[in-house]
N, C-alpha and C positions, 0 to 999 in steps of 0.2 A: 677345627669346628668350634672351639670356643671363641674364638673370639666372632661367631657368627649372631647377630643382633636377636636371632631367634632360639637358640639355644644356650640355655643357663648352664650353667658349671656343672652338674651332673647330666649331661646328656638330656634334660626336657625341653620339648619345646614351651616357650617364650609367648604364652597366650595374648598378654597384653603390646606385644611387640608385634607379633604375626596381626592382631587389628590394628594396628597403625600402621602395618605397609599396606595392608589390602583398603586401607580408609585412602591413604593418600595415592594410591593406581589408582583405586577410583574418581577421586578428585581430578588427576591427572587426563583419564579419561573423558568425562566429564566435558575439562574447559578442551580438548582438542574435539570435541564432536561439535561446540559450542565454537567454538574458531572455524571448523568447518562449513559448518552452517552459514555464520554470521560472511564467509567468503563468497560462498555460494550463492546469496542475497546479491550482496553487492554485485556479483558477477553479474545477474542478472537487470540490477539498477542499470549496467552501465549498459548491456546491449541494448536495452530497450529506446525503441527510434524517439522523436519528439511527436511523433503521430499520436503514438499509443499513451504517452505521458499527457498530453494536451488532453483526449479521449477518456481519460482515467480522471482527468481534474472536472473536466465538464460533466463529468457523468456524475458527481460527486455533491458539484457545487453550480449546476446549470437551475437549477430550482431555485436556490438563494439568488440567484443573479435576477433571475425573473421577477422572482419577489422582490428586487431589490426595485429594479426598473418599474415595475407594476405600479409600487409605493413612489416612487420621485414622480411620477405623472401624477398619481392623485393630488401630490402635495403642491405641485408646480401649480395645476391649477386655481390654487387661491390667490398665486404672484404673475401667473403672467395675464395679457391682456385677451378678452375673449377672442378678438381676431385671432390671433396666435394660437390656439389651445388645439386647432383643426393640424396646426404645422407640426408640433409636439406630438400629438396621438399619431401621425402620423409615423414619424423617426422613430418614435418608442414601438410603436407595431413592426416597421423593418425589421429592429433590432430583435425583437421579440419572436418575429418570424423566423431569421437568421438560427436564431439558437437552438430554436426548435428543429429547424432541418439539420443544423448540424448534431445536436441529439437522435432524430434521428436514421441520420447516417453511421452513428458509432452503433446504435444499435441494431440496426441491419448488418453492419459488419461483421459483429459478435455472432449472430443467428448464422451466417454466411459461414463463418470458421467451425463454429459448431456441426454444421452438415455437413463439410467439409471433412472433418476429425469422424464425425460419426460414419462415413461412407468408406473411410478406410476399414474398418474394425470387420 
């Protein structure tokens, strides 16, 4: 028993030794809940189909895109010729359109899984 890190040469425990093993379990613990986790993410990045990923970016970033579109028509219009301006609003309204049904579609889906989840319970 002496030569145990927590007990000093008359038989005491070793108060400043016993907090540096329970400081570093803990530490220990810690980064393996922290390695768990960070697994369990990744697990999850990688099932995830190219549906849901695509879904999650538009859902995120379909407003910037709009606004970005919205803005290159306004601005087009001082460089192209008026003939042309009717061809332009036109593709920009497609596209415009497009984005919006596929918005949504992700969010009909979402509604869809949710009733879905909620009818099992």
């Amino acid at each position: 028993m002496g030569n145990s890190p927590m007990i000093d040469g008359k038989g005491y425990i070793d108060v400043q030794s016993a907090l540096k093993l329970k400081e570093a379990e803990g530490r220990v613990e810690v980064d393996k809940l922290q390695a768990e986790s960070d697994a369990r993410f990744r697990e999850l990045l990688i099932k995830e189909s190219a549906k849901e990923t695509a879904s999650k970016h538009l859902a995120k970033f379909a407003g910037l895109y709009l606004l970005i579109l919205v803005l290159a028509f306004i601005g087009s219009i001082k460089f192209i010729p008026e003939s042309n301006v009717a061809v332009v609003a036109g593709l920009i309204t497609l596209v415009v359109t497009n984005l919006s049904t596929i918005l949504k579609g992700i969010v009909e889906d979402g509604r869809d899984k949710e009733n879905i989840k909620g009818d099992n319970k």
